[in-house]
C-alpha positions, 0 to 999 in steps of 0.5 A: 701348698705344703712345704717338706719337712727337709724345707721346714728344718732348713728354714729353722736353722736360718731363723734361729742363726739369724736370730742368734747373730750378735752371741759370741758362741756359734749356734750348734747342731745339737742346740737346734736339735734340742730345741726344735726336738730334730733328730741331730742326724737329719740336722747335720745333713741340712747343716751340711747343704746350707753350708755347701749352698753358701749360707752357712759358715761351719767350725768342728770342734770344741766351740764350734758351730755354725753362723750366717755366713752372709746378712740375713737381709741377703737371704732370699727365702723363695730362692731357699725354698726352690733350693729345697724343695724337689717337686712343684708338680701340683698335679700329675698333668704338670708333668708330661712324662708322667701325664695320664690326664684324658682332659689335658687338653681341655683342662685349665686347672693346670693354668689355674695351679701354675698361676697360684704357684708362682704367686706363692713363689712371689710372696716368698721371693718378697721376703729375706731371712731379716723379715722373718726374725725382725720385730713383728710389722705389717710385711705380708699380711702382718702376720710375721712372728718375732723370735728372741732367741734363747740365753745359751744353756744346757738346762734352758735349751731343753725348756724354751720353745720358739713360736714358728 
């Protein structure tokens, strides 16, 4: 499984306004950009989706920006990666319309992929946004990383790099 770099970008942008929840300045476009090295553009149409998706809370304008507009315990991240991600067709048999397979009908690959699908939404459907900024523990296999957000300032928010 691969996830999209639309996905991969949407899920940074809610760890890093997770794990900037208790700062008095919002998190901005700009910010994030800047740190992860996005393109601003391609952040403001997922900033956008997030907040018409009911994630995120945005304000234009001079200390604007962008928060958590519910918990990051309520955030699920399996529904966040559905919500993104367009096509879960592993292969071309998964898809009738498209199905050019002569084996389908003695083929159990498709079972077998179906299976390893769900069991990769499972292990994302066990997980919130909290999960994934709180202090490393044992969850899914222990291999969960802590992120400590930067002090805000223009000079560091070029410097610092989160571990992902």
């Amino acid at each position: 499984m691969r996830l999209t770099q639309w996905t991969d970008y949407t899920l940074r942008v809610l760890m890093y306004c997770a794990s900037t929840q208790g700062r008095v300045q919002p998190v901005t476009i700009t910010e994030v950009a800047e740190l992860y090295g996005i393109s601003r553009s391609h952040l403001m149409k997922i900033v956008q989706q997030l907040s018409a998706q009911g994630l995120l809370e945005t304000t234009r304008g001079r200390g604007g920006g962008m928060r958590l507009m519910r918990p990051a315990s309520s955030i699920n991240i399996g529904a966040v990666v559905r919500s993104t991600e367009t096509d879960f067709n592993l292969v071309e048999c998964f898809d009738p319309l498209t199905n050019q397979c002569c084996l389908s009908d003695h083929c159990r690959l498709k079972g077998v992929l179906s299976q390893a699908i769900q069991a990769y939404l499972a292990v994302l459907d066990a997980v919130t946004l909290a999960d994934l900024v709180a202090p490393a523990s044992p969850l899914v296999g222990g291999g969960l990383v802590s992120i400590v957000a930067p002090p805000i300032s223009r000079s560091a928010s070029r410097s610092t790099n989160l571990n992902l």
